[in-house]
C-alpha positions in Angstrom: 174.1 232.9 93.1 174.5 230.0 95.8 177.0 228.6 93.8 179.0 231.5 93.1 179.2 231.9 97.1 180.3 228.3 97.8 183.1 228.6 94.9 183.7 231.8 96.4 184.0 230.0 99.7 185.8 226.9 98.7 189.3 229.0 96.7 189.0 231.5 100.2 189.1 227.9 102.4 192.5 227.1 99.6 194.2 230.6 99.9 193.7 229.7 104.1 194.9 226.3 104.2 197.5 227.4 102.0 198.8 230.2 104.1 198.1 227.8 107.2 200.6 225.1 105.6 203.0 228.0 104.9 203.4 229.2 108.8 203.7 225.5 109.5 206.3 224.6 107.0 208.0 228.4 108.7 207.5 227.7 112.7 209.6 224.2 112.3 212.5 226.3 111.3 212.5 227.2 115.2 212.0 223.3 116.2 214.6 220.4 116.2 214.1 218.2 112.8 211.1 215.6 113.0 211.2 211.9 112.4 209.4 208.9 113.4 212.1 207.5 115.2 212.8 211.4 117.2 209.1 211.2 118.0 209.6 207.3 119.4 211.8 208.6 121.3 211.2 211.9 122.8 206.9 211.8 121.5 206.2 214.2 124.9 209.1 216.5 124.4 208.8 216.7 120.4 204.8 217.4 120.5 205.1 219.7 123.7 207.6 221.9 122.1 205.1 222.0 118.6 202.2 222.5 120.5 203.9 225.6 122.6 205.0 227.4 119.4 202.9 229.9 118.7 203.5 230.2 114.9 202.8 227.1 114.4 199.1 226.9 116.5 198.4 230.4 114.1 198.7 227.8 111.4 196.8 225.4 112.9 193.8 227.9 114.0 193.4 229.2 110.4 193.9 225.5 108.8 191.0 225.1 110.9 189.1 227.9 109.8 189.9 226.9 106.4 188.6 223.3 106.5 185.0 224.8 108.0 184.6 227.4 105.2 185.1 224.3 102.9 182.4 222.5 104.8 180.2 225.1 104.7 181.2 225.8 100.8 180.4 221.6 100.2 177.0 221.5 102.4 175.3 224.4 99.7 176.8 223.4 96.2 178.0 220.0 94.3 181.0 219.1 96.4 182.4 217.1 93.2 182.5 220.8 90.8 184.0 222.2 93.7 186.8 220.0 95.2 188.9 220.9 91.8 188.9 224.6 93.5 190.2 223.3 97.0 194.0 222.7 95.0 194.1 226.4 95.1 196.1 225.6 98.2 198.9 224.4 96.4 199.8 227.4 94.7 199.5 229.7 97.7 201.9 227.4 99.4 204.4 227.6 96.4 204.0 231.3 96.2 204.5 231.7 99.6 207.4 229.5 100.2 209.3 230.3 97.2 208.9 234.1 97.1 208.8 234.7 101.2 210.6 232.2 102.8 213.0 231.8 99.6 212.6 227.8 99.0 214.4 227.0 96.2 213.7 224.2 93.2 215.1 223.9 89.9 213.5 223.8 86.1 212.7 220.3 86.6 211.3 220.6 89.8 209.1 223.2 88.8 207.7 220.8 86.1 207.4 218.1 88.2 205.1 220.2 90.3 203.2 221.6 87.3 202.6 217.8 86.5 201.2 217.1 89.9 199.0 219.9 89.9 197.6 219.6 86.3 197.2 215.2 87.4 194.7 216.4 89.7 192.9 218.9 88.5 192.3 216.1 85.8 191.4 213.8 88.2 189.0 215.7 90.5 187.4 216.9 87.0 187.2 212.6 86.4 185.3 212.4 90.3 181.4 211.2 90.5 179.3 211.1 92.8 177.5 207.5 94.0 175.7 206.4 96.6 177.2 203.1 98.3 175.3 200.2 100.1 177.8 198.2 99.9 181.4 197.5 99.8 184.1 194.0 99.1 185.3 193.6 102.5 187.8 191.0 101.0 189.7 194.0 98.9 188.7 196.6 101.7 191.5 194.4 103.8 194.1 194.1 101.3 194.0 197.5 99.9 194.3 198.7 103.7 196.7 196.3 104.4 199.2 197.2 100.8 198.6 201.1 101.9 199.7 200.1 105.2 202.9 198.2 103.9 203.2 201.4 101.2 203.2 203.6 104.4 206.1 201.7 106.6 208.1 201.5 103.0 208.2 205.0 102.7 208.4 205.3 106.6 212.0 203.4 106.0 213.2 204.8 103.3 212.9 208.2 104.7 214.3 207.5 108.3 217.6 205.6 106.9 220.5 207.4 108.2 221.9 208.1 105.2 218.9 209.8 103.4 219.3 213.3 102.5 217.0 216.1 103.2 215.5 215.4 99.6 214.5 212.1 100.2 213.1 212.9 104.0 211.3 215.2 102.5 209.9 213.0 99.1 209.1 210.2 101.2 207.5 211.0 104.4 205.4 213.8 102.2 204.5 210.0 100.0 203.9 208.1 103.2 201.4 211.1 104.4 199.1 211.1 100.6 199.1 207.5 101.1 197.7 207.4 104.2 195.4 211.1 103.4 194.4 208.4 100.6 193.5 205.9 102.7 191.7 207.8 105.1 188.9 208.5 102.2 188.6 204.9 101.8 187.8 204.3 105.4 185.5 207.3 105.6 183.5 206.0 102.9 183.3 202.6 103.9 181.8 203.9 107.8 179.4 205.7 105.7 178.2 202.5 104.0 178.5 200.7 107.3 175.9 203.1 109.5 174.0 202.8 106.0 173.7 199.2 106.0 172.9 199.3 109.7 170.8 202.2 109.6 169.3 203.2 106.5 171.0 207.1 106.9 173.6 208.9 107.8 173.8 211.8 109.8 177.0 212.6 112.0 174.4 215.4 113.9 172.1 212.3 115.0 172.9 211.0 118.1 171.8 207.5 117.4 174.0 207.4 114.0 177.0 208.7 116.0 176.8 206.3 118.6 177.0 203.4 115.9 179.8 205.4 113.7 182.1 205.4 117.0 181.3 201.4 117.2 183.2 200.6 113.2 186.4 199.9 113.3 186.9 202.0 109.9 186.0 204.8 111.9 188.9 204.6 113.9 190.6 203.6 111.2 189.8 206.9 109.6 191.2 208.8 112.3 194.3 207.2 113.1 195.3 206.9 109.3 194.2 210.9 109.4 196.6 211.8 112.8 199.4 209.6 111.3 199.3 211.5 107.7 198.8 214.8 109.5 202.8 213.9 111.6 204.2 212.7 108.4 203.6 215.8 106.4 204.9 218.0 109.6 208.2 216.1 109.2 208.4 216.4 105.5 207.8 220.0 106.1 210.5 219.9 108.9 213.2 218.5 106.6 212.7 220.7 103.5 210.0 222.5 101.9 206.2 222.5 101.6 206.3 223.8 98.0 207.3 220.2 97.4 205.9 218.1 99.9 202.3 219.8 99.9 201.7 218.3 96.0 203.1 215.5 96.6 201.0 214.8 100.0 197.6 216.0 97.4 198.6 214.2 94.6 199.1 210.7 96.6 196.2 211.7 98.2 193.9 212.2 95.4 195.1 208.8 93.5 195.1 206.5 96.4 191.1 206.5 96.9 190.4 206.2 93.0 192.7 203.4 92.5 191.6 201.7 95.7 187.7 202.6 95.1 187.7 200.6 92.0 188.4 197.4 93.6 186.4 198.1 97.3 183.7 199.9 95.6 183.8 198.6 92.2 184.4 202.2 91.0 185.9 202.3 86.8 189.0 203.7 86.4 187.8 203.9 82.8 184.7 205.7 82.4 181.9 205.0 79.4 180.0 208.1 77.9 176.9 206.9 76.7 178.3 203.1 76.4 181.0 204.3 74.3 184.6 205.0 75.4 185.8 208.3 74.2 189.4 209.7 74.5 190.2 212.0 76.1 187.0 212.0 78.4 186.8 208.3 79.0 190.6 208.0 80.0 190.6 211.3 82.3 191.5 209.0 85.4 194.3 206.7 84.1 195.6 209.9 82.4 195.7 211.9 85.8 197.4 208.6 87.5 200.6 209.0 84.6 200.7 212.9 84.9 201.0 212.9 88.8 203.5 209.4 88.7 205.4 211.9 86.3 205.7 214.1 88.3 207.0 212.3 91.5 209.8 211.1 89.0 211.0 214.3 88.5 211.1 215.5 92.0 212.6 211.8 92.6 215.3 212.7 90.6 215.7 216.2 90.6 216.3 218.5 92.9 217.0 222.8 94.0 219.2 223.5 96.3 218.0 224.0 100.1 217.7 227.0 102.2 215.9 225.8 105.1 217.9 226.5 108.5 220.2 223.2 109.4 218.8 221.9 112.9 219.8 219.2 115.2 218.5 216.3 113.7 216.9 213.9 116.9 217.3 210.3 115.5 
């Protein structure tokens, strides 16, 4: 029965977050295009005129709302079985956008996002749970410092002057799942930090609080989170959230279990009972092709657009 409630809770937290992503993705229709170079330039103006729309703060409000059902949904059942149901997102954003607000894709782009969502389902079903004591700080740099470089890539490629809505879109959506990604990395290495210091961890206690604020990876988690979170508002600014939402999950879903196998010395390829055993085994490295597939075929594919032509700021 407690389970059946926290499922319960974690698809109603999805069919939130999803409408919340929708009235986002809508409210910028009002707003001028966003960039990183726009918000470089005009940072107070841009996030003064976002934070005085009222759409979009509805969206924000119930994206809230959704993200403490799930917490409340993860503190009472297995948070690995449920995460798979938190995707549910995904298809409320397409359903929404598509149907309501009359984004458009084509037959490749719809199977492009059928690959992303079915890469990870696989990979959240591939997920285990460990506990960490320790972590190689060595490969804890030079992941962060590749997603970093991965990040200003896409950053670039998306802010040239002669990119196309498309590739605004593909690329800042990219840049935000790496650095969602990323952000899981850092949040689990604080964890193992206030373990190693402390023995527990407990963000409710006052003296394992006062040490989290003290790493470095926990300010690392939250700018890497703040950063992804403006990335994803301009990919939805330039196009449509029934593309950039799975691509922003599915980056954000591979980037901690390719990293986590060299910080944490996670296996991408997973014994059962000793023995490796296809499919089961190979669920991770098979999740990883289905969700690169599927960026290719939004990368080279594309619908037509019917989002409102704004006054593009950089």
């Amino acid at each position: 029965m407690v389970f059946a409630i926290a499922a319960l809770l974690t698809v109603l937290s999805g069919i939130i977050s999803g409408i919340a992503h929708s009235i986002q993705r809508r409210s910028l229709d009002s707003l001028p295009e966003l960039t990183p170079r726009a918000f470089y330039k005009r940072h107070f103006g841009l996030v003064l005129a976002i934070f005085t729309t009222p759409l979009w703060l509805l969206g924000g409000v119930l994206a809230v709302s959704g993200a403490l059902l799930r917490w409340q949904a993860f503190s009472a059942a297995d948070v690995i079985i449920l995460k798979p149901l938190t995707n549910v997102n995904i298809l409320v954003v397409v359903f929404i956008c598509v149907y309501f607000w009359g984004e458009k894709m084509g037959r490749a782009e719809w199977l492009g996002i059928s690959s992303l969502l079915v890469g990870i389902v696989i990979l959240s079903l591939s997920a285990e749970e460990r506990i960490l004591m320790s972590y190689n700080a060595l490969m804890y740099l030079l992941s962060s410092v590749i997603c970093g470089a991965l990040v200003v890539l896409f950053v670039l490629l998306g802010s040239a002057r002669r990119s196309s809505d498309r590739d605004k879109e593909l690329f800042f959506a990219l840049g935000a799942g790496v650095l969602y990604g990323i952000a899981t990395i850092f949040l689990k290495a604080m964890t193992v930090e206030v373990l190693q210091l402390l023995g527990y961890f407990n963000v409710l206690d006052i003296s394992c609080l006062m040490v989290l604020v003290m790493r470095l990876s926990f300010w690392l988690y939250v700018g890497s989170s703040v950063a992804a979170f403006f990335l994803l508002q301009c990919a939805y600014s330039h196009r449509r959230a029934s593309v950039a939402l799975p691509l922003n999950n599915s980056l954000s879903t591979v980037v901690p279990i390719v990293v986590a196998a060299f910080v944490f010395g996670d296996m991408l390829l997973q014994p059962i009972g000793g023995f490796l055993l296809f499919p089961f085994s190979f669920l991770r490295p098979l999740g990883i092709i289905t969700i690169i597939t599927g960026v290719l075929l939004l990368r080279h594919f594309q619908g037509a657009s019917s989002s409102t032509k704004r006054t593009d700021l950089t």
